[in-house]
N, CA, C and O atoms as CSV, one atom per row, in Angstrom:
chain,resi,resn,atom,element,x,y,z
A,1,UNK,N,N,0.844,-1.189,0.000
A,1,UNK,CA,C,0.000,0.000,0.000
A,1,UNK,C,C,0.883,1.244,0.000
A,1,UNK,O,O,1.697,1.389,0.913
A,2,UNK,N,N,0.784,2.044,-0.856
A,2,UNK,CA,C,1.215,3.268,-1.088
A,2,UNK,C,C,0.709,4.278,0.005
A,2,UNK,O,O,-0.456,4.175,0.389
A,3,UNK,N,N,1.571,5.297,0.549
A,3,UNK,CA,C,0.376,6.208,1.259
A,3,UNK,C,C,0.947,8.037,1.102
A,3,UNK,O,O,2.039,8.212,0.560
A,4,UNK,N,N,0.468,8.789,1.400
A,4,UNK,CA,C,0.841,10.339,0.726
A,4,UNK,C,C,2.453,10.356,1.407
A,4,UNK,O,O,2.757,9.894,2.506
A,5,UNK,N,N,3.301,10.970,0.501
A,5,UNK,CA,C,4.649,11.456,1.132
A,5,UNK,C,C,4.876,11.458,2.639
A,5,UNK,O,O,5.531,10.535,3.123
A,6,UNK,N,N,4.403,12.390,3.396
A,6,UNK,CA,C,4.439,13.052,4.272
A,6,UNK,C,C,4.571,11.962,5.206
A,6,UNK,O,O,5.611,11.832,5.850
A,7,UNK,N,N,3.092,10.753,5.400
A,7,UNK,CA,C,3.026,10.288,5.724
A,7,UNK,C,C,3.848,8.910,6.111
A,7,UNK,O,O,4.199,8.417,7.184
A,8,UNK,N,N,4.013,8.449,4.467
A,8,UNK,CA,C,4.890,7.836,4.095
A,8,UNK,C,C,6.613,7.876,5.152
A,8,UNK,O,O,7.065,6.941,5.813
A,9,UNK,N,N,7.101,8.983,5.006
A,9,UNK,CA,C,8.279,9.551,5.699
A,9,UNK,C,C,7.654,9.614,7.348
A,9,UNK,O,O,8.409,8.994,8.097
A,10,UNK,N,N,7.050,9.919,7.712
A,10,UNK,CA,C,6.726,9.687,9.223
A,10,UNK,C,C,6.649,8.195,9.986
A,10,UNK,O,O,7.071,7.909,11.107
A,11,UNK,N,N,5.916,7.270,8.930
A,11,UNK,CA,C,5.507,6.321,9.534
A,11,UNK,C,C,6.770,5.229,9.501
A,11,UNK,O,O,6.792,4.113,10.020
A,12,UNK,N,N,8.010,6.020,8.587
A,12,UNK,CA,C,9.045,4.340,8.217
A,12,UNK,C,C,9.736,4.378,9.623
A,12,UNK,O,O,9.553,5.365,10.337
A,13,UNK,N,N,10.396,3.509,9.978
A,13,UNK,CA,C,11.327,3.030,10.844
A,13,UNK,C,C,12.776,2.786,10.577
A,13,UNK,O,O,12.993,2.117,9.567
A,14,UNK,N,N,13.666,3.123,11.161
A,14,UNK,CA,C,15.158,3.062,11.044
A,14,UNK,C,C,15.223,1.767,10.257
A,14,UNK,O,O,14.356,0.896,10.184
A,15,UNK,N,N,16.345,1.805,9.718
A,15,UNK,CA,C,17.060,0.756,8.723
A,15,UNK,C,C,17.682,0.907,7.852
A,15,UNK,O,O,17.869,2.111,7.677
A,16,UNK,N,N,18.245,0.186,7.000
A,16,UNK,CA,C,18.921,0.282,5.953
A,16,UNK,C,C,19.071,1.213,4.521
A,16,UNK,O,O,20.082,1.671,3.989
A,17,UNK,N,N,17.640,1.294,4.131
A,17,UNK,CA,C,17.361,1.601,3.252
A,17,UNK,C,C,16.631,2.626,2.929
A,17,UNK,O,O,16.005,3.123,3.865
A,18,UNK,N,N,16.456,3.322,1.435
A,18,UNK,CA,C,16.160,4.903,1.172
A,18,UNK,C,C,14.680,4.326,0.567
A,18,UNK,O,O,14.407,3.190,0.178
A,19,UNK,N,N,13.768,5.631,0.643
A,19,UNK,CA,C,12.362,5.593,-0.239
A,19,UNK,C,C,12.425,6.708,-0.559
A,19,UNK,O,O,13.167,7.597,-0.141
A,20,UNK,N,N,11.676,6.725,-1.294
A,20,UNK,CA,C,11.306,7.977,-2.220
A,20,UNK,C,C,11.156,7.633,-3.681
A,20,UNK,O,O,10.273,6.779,-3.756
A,21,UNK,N,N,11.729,7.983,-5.110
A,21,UNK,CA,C,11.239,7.953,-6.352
A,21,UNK,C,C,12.343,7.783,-7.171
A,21,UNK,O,O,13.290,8.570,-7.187
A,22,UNK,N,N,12.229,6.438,-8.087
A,22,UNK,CA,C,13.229,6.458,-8.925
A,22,UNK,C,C,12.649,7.149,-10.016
A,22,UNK,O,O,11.440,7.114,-10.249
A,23,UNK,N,N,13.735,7.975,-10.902
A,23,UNK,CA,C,13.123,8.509,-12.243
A,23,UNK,C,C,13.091,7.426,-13.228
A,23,UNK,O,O,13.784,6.411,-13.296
A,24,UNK,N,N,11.842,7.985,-14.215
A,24,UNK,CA,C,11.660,6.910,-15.242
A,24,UNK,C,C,12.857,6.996,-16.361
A,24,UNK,O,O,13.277,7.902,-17.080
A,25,UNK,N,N,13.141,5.875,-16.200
A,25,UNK,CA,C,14.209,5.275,-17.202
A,25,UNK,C,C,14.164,6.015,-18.793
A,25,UNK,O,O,15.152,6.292,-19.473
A,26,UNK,N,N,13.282,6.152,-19.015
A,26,UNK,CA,C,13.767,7.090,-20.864
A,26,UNK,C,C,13.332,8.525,-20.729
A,26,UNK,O,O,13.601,9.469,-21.472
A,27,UNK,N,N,12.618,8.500,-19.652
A,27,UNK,CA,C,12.521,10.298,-19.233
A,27,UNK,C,C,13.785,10.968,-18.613
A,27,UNK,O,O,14.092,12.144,-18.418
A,28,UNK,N,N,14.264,10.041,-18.430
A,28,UNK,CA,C,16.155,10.303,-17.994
A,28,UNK,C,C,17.056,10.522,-18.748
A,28,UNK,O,O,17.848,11.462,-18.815
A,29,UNK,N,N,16.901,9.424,-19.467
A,29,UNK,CA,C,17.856,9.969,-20.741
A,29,UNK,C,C,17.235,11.034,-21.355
A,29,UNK,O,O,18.103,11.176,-22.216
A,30,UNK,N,N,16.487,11.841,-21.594
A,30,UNK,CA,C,15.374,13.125,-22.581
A,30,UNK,C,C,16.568,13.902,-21.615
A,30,UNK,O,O,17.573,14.486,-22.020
A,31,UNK,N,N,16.117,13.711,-20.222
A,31,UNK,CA,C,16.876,15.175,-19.606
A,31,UNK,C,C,18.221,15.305,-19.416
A,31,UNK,O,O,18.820,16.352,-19.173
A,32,UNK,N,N,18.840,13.812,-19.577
A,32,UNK,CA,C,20.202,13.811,-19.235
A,32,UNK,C,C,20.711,14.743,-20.924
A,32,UNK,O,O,21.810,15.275,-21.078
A,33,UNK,N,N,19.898,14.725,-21.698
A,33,UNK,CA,C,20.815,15.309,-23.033
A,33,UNK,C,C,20.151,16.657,-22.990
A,33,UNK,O,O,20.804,17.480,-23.631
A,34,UNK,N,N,18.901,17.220,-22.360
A,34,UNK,CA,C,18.549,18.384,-22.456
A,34,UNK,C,C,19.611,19.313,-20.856
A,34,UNK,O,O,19.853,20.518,-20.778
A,35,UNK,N,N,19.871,18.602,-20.194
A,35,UNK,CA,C,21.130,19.306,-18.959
A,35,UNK,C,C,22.156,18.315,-19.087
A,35,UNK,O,O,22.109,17.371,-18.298
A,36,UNK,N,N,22.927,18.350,-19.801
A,36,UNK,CA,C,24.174,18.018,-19.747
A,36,UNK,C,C,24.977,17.946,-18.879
A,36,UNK,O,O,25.770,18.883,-18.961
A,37,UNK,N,N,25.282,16.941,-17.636
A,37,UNK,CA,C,25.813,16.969,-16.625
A,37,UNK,C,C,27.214,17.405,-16.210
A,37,UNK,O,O,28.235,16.752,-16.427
A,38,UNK,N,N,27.157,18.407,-15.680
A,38,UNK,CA,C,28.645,19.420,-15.458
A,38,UNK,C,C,29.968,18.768,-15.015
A,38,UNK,O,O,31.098,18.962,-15.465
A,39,UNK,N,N,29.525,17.876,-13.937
A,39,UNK,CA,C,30.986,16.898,-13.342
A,39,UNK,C,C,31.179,15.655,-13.491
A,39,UNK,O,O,30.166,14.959,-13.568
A,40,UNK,N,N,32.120,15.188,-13.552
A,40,UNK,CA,C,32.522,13.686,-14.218
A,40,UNK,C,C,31.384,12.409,-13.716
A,40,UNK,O,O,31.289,11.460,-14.494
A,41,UNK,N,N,30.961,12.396,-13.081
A,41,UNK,CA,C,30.028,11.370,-12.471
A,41,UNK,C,C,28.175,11.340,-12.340
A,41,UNK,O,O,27.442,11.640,-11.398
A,42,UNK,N,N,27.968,10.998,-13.293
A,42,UNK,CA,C,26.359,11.179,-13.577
A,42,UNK,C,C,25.716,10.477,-12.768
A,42,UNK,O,O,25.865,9.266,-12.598
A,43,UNK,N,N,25.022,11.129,-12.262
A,43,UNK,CA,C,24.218,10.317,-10.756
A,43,UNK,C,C,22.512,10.632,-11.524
A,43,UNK,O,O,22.156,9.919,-12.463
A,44,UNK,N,N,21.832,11.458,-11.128
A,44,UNK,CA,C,20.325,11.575,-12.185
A,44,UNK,C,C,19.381,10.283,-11.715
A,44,UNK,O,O,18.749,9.633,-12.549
A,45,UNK,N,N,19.358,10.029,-10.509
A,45,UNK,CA,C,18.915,8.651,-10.776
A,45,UNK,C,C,17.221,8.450,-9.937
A,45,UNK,O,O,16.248,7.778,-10.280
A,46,UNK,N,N,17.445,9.365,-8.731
A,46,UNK,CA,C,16.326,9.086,-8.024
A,46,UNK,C,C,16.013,10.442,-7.067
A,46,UNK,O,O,16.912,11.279,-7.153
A,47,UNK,N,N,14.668,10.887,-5.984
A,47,UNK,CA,C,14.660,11.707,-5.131
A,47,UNK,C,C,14.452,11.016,-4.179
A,47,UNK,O,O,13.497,10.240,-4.136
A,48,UNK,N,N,15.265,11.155,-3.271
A,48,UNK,CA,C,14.519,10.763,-1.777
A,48,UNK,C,C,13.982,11.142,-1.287
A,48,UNK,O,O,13.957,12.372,-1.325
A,49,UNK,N,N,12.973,10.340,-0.290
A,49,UNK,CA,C,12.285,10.681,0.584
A,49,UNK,C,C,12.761,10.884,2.151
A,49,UNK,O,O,12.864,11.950,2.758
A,50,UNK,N,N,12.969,9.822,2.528
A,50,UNK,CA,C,13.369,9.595,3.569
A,50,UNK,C,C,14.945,8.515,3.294
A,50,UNK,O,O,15.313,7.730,2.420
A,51,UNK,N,N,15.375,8.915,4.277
A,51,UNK,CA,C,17.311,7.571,4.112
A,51,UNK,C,C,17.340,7.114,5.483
A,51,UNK,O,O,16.932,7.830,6.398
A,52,UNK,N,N,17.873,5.778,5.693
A,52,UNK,CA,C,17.684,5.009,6.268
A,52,UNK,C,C,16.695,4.857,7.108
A,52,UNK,O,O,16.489,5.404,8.192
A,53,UNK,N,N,15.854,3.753,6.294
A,53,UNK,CA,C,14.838,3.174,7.076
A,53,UNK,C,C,14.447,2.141,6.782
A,53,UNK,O,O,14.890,1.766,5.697
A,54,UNK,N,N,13.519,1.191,7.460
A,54,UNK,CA,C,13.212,-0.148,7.583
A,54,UNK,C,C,13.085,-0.944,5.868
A,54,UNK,O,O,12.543,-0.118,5.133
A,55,UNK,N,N,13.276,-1.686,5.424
A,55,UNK,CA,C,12.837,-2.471,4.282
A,55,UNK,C,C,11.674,-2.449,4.216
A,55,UNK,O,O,11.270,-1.942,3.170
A,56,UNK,N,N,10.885,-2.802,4.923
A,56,UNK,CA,C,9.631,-2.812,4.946
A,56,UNK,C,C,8.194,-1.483,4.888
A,56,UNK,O,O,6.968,-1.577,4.851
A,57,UNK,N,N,8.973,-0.556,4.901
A,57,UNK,CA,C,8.707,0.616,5.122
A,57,UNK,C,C,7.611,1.226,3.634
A,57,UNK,O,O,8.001,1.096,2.473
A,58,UNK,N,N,6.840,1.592,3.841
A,58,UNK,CA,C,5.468,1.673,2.365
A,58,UNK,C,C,6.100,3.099,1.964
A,58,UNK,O,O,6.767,3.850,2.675
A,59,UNK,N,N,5.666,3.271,0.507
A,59,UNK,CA,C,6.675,3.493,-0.099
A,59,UNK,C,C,5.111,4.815,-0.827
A,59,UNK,O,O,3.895,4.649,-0.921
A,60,UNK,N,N,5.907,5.841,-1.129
A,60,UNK,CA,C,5.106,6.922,-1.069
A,60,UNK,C,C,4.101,6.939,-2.753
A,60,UNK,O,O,4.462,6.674,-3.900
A,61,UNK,N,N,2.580,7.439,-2.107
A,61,UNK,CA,C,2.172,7.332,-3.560
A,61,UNK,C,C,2.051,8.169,-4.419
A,61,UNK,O,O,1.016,8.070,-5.077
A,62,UNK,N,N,2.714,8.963,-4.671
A,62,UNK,CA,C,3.020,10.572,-6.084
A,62,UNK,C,C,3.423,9.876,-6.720
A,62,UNK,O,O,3.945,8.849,-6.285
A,63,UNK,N,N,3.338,10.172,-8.074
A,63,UNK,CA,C,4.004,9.180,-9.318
A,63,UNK,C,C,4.143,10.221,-10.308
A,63,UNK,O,O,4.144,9.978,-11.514
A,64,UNK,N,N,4.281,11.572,-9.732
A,64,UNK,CA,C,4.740,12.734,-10.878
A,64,UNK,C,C,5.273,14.183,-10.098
A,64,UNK,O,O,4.500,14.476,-9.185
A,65,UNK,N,N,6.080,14.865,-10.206
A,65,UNK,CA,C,6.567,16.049,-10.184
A,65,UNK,C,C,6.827,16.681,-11.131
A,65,UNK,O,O,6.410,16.551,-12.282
A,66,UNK,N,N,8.076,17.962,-10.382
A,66,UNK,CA,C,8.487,18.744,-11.395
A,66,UNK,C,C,9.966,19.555,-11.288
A,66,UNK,O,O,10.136,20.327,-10.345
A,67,UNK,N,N,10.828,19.388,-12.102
A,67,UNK,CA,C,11.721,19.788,-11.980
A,67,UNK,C,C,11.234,21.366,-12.244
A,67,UNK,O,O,10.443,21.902,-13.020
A,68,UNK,N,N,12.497,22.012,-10.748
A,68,UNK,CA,C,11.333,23.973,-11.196
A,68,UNK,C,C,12.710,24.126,-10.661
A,68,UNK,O,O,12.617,25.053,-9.856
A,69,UNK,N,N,13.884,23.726,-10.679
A,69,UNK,CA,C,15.442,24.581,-10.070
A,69,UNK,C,C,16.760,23.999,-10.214
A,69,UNK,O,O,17.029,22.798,-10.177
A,70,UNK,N,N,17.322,24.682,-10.332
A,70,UNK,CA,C,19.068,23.816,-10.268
A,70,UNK,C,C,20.227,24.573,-9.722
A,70,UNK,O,O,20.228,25.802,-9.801
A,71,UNK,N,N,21.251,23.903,-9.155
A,71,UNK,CA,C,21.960,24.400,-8.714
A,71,UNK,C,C,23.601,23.639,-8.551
A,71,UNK,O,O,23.639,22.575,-7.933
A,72,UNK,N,N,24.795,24.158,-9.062
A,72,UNK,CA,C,25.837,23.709,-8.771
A,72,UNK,C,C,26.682,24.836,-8.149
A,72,UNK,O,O,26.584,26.058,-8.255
A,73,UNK,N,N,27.705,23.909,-7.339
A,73,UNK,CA,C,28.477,24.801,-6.488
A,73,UNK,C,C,29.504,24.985,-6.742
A,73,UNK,O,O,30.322,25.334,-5.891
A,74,UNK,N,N,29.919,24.741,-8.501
A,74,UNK,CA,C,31.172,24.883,-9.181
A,74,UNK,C,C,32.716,23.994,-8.312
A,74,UNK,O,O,33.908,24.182,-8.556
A,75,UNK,N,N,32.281,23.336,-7.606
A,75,UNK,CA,C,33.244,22.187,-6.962
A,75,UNK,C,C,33.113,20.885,-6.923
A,75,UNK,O,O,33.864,20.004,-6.502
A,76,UNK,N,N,31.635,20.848,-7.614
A,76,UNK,CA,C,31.460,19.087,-7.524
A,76,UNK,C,C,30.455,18.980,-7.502
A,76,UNK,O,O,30.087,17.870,-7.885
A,77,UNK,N,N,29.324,19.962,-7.075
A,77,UNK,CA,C,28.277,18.907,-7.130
A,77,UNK,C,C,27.264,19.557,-7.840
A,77,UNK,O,O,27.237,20.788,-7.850
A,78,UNK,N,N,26.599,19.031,-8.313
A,78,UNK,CA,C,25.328,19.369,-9.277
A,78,UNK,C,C,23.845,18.673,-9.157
A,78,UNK,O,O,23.708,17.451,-9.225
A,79,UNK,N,N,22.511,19.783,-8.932
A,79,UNK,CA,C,21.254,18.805,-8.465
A,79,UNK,C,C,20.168,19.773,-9.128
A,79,UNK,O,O,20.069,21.000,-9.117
A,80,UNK,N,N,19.703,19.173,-9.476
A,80,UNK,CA,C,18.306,19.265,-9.725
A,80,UNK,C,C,16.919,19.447,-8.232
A,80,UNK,O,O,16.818,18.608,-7.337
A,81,UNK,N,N,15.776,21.074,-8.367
A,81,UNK,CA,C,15.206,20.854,-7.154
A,81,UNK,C,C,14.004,20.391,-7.940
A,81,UNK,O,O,13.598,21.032,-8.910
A,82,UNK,N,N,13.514,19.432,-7.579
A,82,UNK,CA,C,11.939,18.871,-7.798
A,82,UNK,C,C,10.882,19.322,-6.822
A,82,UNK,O,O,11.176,19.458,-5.635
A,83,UNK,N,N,9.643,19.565,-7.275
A,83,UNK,CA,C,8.304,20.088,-6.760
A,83,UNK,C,C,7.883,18.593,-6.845
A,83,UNK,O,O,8.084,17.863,-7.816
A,84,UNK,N,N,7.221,18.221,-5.591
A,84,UNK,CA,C,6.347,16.836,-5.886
A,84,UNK,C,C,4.932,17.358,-4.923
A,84,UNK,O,O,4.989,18.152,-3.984
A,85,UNK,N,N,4.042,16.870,-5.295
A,85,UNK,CA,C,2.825,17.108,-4.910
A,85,UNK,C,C,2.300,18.806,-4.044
A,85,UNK,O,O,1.444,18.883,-3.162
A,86,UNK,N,N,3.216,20.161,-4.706
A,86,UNK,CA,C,2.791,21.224,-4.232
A,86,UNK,C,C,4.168,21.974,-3.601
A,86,UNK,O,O,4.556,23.142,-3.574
A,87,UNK,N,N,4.633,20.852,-3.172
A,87,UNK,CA,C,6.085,21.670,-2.215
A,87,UNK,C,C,7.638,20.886,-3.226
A,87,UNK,O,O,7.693,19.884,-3.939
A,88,UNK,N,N,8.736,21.948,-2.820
A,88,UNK,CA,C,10.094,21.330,-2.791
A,88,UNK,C,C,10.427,21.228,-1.373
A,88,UNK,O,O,11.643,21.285,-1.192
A,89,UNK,N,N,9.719,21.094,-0.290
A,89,UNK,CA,C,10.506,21.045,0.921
A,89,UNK,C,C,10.206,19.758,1.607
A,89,UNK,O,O,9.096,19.495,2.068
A,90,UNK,N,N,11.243,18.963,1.657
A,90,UNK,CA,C,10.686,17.199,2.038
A,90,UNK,C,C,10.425,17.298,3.691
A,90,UNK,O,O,10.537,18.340,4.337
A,91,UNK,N,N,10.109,16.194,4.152
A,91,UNK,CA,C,8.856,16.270,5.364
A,91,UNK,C,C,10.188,16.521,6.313
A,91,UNK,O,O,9.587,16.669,7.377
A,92,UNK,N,N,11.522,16.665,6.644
A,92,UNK,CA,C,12.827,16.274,7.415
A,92,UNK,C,C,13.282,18.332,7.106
A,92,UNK,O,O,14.123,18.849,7.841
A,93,UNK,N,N,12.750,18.972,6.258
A,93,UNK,CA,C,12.836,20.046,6.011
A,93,UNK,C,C,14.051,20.344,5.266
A,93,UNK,O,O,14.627,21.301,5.785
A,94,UNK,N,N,14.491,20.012,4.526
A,94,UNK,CA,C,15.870,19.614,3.396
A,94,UNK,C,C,14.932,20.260,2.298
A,94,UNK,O,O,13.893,20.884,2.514
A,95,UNK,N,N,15.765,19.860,0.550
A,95,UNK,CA,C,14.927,20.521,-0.084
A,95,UNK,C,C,14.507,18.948,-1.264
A,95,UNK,O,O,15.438,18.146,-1.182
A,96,UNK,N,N,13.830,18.647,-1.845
A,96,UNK,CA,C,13.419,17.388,-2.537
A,96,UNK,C,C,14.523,17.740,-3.719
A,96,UNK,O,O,14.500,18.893,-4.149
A,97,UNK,N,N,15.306,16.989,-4.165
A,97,UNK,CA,C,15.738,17.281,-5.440
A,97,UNK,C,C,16.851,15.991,-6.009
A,97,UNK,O,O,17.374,15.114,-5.322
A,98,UNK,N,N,16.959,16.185,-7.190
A,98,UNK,CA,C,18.057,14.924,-7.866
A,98,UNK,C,C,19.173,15.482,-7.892
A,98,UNK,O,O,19.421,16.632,-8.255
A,99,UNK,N,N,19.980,14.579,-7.457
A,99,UNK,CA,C,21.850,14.687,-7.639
A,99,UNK,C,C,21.907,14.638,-8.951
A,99,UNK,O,O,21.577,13.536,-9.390
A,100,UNK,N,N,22.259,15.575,-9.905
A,100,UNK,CA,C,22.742,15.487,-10.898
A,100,UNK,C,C,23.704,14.992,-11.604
A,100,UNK,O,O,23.555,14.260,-12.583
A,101,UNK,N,N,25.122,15.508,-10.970
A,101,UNK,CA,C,26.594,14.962,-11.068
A,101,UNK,C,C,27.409,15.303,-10.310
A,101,UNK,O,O,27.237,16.316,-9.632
A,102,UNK,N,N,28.424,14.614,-10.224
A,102,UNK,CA,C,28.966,15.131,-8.899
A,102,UNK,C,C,30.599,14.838,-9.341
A,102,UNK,O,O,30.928,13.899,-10.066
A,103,UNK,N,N,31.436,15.715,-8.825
A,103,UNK,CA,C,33.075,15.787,-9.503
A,103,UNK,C,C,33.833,14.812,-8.318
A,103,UNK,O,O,33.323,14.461,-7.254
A,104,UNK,N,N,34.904,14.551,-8.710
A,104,UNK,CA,C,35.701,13.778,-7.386
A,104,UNK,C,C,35.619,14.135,-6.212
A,104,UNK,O,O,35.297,15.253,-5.810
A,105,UNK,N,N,35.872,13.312,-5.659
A,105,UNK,CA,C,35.167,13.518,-4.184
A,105,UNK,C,C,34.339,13.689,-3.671
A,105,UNK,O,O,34.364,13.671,-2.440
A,106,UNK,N,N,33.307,13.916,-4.307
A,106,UNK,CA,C,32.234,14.529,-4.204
A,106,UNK,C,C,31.399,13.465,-3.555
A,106,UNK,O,O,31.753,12.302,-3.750
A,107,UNK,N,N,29.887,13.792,-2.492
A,107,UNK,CA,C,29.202,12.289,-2.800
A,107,UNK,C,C,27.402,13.021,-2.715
A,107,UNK,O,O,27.150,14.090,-2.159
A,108,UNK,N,N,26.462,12.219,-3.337
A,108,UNK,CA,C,25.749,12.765,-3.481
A,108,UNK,C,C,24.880,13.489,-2.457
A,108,UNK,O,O,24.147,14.447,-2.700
A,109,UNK,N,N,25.096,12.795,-1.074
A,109,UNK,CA,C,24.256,13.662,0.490
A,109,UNK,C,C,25.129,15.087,0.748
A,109,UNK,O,O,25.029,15.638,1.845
A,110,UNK,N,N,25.794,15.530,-0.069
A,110,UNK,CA,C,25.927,17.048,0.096
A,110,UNK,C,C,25.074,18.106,-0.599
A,110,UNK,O,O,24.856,19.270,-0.264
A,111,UNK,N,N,24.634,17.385,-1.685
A,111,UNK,CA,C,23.574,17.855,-2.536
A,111,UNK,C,C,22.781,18.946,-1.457
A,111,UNK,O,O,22.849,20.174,-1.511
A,112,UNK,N,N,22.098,18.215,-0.578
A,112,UNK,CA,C,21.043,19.256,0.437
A,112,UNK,C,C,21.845,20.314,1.008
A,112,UNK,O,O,21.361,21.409,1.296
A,113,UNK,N,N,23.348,19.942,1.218
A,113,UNK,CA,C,23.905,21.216,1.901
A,113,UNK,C,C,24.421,22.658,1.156
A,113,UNK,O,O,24.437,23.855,1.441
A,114,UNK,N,N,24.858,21.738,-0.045
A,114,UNK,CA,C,24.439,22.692,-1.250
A,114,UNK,C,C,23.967,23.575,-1.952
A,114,UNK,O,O,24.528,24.442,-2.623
A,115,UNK,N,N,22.071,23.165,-1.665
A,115,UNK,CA,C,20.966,23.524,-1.522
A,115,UNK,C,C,20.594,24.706,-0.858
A,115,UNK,O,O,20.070,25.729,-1.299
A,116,UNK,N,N,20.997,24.358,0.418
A,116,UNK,CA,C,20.525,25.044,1.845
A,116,UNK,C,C,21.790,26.222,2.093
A,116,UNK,O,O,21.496,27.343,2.509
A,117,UNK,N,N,23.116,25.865,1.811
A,117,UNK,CA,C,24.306,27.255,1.553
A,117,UNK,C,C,23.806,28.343,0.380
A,117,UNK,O,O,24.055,29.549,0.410
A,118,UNK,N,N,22.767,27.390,-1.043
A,118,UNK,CA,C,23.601,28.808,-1.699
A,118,UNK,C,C,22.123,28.502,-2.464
A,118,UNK,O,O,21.948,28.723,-3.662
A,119,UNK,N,N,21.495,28.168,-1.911
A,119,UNK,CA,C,19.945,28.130,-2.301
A,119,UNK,C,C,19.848,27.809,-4.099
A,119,UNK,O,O,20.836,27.339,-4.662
A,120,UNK,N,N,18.650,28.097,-4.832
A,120,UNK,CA,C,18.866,27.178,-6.410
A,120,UNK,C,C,18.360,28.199,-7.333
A,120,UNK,O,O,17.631,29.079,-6.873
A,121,UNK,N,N,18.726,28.188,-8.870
A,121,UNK,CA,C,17.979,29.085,-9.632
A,121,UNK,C,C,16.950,28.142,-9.903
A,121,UNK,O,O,16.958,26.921,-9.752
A,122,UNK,N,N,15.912,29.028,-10.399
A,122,UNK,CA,C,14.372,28.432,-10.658
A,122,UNK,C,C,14.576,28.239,-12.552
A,122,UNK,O,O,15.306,28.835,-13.345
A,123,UNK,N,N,13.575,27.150,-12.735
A,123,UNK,CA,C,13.633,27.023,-13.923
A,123,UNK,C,C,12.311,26.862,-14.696
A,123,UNK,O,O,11.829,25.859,-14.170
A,124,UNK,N,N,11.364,27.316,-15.737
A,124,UNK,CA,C,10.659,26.824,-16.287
A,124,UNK,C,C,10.027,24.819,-15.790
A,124,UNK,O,O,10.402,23.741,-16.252
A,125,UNK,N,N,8.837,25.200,-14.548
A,125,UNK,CA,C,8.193,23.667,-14.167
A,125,UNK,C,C,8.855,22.565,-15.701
A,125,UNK,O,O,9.001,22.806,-16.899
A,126,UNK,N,N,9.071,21.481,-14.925
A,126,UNK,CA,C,9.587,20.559,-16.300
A,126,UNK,C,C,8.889,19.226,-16.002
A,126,UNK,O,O,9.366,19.002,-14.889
A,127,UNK,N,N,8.191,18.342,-16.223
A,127,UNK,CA,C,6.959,17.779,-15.573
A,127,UNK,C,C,7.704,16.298,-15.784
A,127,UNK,O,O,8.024,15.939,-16.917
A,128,UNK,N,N,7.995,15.334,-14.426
A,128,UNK,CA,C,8.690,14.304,-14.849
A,128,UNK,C,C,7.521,13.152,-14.355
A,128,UNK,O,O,6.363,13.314,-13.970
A,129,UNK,N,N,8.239,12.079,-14.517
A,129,UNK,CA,C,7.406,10.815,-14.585
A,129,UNK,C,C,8.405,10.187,-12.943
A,129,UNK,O,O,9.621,10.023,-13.044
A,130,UNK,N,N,7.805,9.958,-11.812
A,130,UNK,CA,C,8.307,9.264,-10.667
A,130,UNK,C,C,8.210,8.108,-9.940
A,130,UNK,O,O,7.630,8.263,-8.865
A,131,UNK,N,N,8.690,6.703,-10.241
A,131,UNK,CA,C,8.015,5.537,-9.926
A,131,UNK,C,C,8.377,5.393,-8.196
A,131,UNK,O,O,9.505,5.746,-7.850
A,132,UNK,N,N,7.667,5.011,-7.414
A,132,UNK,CA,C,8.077,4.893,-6.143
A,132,UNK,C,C,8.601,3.445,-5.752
A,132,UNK,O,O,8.144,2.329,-5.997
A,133,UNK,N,N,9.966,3.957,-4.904
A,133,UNK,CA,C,10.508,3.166,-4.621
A,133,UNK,C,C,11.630,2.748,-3.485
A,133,UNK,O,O,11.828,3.585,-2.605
A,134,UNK,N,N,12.172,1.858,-3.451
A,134,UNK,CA,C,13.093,1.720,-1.981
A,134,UNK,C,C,13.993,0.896,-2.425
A,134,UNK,O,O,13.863,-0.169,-3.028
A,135,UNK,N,N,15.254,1.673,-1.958
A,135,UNK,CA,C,16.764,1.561,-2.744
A,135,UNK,C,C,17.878,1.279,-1.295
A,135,UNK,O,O,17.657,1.413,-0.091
A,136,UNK,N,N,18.974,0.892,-1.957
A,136,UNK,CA,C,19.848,0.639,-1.030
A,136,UNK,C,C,20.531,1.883,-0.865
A,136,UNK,O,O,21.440,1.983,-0.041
């Protein structure tokens, strides 16, 4: 059973594993050639919801957003901010968005700090396709 974001992220329990939304597989590639990823390591892959929590944990039911921001910090890292169901601000108060690419050293959980230092430019809503899911 699927249940709204919010909820979703409240109700999981510690553990292993991430929920939130993998992007759809050929709607990825459309954007990976319409933003050309800035640093050596193409990440593009998913948004989280919540990180570490139970396996078992129900898994949120939105199955569409919107890319509306981006932002790199010219050292490594590069992300995309997604709007999912009204907000970019995930239920933990971070901002919802995809790791884009990321340069050496880099790893993708700086993305939010990123975010939150140097805030994002806005972009023309870009309307993606989001399957829900729970990742290692």
């Amino acid at each position: 059973m699927a249940l709204p974001a919010k909820l979703a992220h409240d109700l999981a329990k510690k553990g292993d594993m991430v929920i939130g939304w993998k992007l759809d597989r050929a709607q990825r590639s459309e954007l990976l050639d319409r933003f050309p990823p800035k640093f050596r390591e193409t990440v593009a892959d998913h948004v989280t919801l919540r990180p570490r929590v139970a396996r078992d944990s129900e898994l949120p039911c939105e199955t569409a957003g919107e890319i509306v921001g981006r932002i790199d910090d010219d050292a490594g890292v590069e992300a995309m901010v997604v709007r999912i169901d009204g907000t970019t601000g995930r239920p933990d108060g971070s901002t919802y968005h995809i790791t884009w690419s990321l340069g050496r050293g880099r790893h993708a959980r700086e993305s939010n700090d990123v975010i939150a230092r140097l805030g994002w430019q806005p972009l023309d809503p870009i309307p993606i396709k989001l399957e829900p899911a729970s990742f290692p």
